[in-house]
C-alpha positions as CSV (number, residue, x, y, z in Angstrom):
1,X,168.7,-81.3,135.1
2,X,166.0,-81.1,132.5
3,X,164.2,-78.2,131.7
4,X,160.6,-78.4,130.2
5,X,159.5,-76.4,127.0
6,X,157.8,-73.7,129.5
7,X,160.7,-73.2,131.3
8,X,163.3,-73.1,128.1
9,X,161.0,-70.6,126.1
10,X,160.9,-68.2,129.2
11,X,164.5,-68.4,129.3
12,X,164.9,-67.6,125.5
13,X,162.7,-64.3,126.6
14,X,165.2,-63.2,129.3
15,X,167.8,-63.5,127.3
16,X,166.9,-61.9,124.4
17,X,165.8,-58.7,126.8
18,X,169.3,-58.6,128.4
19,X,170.9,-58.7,124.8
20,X,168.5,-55.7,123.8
21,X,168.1,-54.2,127.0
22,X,164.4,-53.2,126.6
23,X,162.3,-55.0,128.6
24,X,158.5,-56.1,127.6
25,X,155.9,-54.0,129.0
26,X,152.1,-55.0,129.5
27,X,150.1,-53.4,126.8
28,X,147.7,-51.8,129.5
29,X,150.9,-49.7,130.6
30,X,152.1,-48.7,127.1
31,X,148.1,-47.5,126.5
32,X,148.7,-45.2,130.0
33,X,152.2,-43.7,128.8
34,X,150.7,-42.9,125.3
35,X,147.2,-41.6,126.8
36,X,149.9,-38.9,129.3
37,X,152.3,-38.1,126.2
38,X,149.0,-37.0,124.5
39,X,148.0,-35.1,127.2
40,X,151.6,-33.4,127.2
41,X,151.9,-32.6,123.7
42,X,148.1,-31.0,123.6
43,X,149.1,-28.6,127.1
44,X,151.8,-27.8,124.9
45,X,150.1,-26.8,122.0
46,X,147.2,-24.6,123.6
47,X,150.3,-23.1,125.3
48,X,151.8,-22.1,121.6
49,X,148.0,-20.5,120.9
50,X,148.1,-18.5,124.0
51,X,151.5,-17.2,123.3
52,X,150.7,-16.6,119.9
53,X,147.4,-14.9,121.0
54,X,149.3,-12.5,122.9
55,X,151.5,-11.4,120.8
56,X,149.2,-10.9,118.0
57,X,146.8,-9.0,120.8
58,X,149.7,-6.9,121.0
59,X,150.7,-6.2,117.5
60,X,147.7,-5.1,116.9
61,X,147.4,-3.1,119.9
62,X,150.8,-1.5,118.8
63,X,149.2,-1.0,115.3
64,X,146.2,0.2,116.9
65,X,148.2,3.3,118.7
66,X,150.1,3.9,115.4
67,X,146.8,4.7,113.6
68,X,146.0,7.0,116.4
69,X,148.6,9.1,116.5
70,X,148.7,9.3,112.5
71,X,145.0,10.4,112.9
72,X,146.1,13.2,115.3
73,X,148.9,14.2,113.2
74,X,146.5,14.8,110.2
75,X,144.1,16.6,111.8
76,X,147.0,18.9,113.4
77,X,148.0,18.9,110.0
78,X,145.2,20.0,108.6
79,X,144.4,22.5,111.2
80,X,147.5,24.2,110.6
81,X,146.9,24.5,106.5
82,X,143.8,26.1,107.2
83,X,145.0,28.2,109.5
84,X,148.0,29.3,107.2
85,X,145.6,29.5,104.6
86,X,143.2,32.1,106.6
87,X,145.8,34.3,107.3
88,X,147.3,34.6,104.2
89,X,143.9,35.4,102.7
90,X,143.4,37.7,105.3
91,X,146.6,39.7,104.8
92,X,145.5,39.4,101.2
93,X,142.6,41.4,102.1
94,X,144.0,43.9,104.1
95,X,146.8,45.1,101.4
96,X,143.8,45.4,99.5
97,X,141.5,47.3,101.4
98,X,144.4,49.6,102.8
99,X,144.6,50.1,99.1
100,X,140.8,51.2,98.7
101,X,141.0,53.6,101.9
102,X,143.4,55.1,100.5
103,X,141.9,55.5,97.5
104,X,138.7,56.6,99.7
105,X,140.3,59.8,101.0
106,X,141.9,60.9,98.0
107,X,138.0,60.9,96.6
108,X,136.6,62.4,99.8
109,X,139.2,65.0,99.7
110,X,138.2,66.1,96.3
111,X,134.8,66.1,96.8
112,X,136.0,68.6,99.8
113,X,137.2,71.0,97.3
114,X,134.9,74.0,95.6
115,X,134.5,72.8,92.3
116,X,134.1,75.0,89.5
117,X,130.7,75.6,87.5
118,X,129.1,73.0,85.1
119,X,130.9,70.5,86.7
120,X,128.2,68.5,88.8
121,X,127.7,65.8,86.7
122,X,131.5,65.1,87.3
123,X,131.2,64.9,91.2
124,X,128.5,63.2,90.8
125,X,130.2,60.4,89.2
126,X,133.0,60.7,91.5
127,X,130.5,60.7,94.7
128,X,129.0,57.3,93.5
129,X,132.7,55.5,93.2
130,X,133.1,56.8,97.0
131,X,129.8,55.2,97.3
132,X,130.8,51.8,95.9
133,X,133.9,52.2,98.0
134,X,131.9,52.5,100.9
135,X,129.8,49.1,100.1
136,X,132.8,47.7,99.4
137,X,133.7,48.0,103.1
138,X,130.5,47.0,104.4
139,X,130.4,43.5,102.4
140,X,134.3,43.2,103.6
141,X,133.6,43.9,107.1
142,X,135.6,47.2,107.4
143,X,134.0,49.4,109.9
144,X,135.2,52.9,111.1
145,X,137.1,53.1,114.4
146,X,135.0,55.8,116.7
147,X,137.4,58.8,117.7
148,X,135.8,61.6,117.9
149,X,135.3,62.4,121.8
150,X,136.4,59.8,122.8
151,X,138.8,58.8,125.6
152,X,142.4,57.8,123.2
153,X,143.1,54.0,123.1
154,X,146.7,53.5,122.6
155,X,145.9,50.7,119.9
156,X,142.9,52.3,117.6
157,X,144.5,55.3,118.0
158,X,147.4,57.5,116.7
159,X,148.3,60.6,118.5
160,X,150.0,63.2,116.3
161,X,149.4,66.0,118.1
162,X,148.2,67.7,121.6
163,X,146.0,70.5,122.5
164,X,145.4,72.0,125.9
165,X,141.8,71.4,127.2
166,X,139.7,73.0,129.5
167,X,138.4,69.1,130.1
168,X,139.5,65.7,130.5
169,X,142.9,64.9,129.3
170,X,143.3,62.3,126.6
171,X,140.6,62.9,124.8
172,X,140.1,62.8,121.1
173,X,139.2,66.5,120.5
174,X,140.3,66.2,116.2
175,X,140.3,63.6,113.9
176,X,143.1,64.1,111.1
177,X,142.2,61.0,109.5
178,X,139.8,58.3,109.7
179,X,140.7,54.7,111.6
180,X,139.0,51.6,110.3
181,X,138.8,47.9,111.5
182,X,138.9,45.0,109.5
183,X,136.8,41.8,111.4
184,X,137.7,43.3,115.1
185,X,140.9,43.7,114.2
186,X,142.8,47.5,113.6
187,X,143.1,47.7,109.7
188,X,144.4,51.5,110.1
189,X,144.4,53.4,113.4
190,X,142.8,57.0,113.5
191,X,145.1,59.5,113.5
192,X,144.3,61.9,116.1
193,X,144.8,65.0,117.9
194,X,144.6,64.9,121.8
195,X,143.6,66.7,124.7
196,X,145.9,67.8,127.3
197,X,145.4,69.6,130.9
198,X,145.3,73.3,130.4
199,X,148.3,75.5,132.7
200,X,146.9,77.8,134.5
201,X,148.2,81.1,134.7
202,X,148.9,82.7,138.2
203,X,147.9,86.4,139.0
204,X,151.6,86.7,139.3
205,X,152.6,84.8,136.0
206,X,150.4,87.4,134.2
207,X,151.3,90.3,135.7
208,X,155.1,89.5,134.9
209,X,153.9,88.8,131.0
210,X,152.2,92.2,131.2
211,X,155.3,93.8,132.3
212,X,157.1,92.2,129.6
213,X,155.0,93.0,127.0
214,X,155.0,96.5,127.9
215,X,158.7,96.6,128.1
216,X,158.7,95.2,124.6
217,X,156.1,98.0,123.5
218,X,158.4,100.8,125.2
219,X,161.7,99.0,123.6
220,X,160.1,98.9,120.1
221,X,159.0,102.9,120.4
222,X,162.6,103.9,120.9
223,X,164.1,102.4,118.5
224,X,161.9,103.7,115.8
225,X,162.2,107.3,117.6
């Protein structure tokens, strides 16, 4: 049978596809398959960005956090240094005005004394160094701790001694030696002297210290006789 040219150049197609194995497509189709691939490969791209995006949102978020806490660490930081540095100056201050108050009732005491003639011009001198003492305290803050008649407060006060008292007990009724506070705070506590509920003495009580003073008298007369 005889084939025309149509039919023999179609079957020189067909057989050069089965040798290849890839078949002809219609341009029109190859333009849709390139137009979804390029859809594909931008999707995937603007999925990369997101990703990206978020991890970078978190970095910094993480860096973010890290500056706060390094914040809060220098100010506690710098908190504490202050606050170490106030208290040392402050113990600072107090060794030093313990110092000056003791210092301030050697120089009271002696002005205490009698001092011989033709010797004012000394006390004098002495009496304006307890005077500088005395503004020394004020500019420092140093005020005296009120005792005298007082009710005693376990923490401005010392007690070194008790009296009876025909009043109420605890009561400052003597000051030995002067209490001071340094910015609210007890520099030295007063040494005091406080009162105590009085006994009293049954009719009884002093009729037998009668008796026994009489039989003391009456024992001492005869042994001297």
């Amino acid at each position: 049978m005889t084939q025309t040219k149509g039919e023999s150049t179609t079957n020189e197609k067909n057989e050069a596809t089965k040798q290849t194995g890839i078949e002809e497509t219609n341009p029109s189709t190859e333009k849709v398959v390139e137009e979804k691939e390029t859809e594909i490969e931008e999707l995937s791209e603007e999925e990369k960005l997101k990703l990206e995006i978020t991890e970078k949102d978190k970095k910094i978020k993480d860096l973010e956090d890290k500056l706060l806490r390094l914040h809060a660490q220098i100010r506690n930081t710098e908190k504490q240094i202050k606050k170490d540095a106030e208290i040392r100056i402050f113990e600072s201050k107090k060794r030093l005005l313990r110092y000056s108050i003791s210092v301030k009732d050697n120089i009271d005491r002696a002005l205490s004394l009698t001092w011989p003639e033709n010797t004012d011009t000394h006390r004098e001198g002495i009496q304006l160094i307890s005077t500088s003492i005395d503004e020394l305290f004020d500019m420092s803050g140093v005020v005296k701790i009120k005792a005298m008649g007082e009710m005693y407060d376990i923490v401005k006060h010392e007690a070194v001694g008790s009296t009876p008292y025909n009043g109420p007990e605890n009561r400052v009724i003597e000051v030995v030696e002067k209490g001071f506070l340094l910015d609210g705070k007890v520099l030295r506590p007063a040494k005091v002297i406080v009162s105590v509920k009085e006994q009293k003495t049954t009719k009884k009580e002093e009729q037998a210290e009668d008796k026994s003073e009489l039989k003391k008298e009456s024992s001492a007369e005869t042994k001297s006789n």
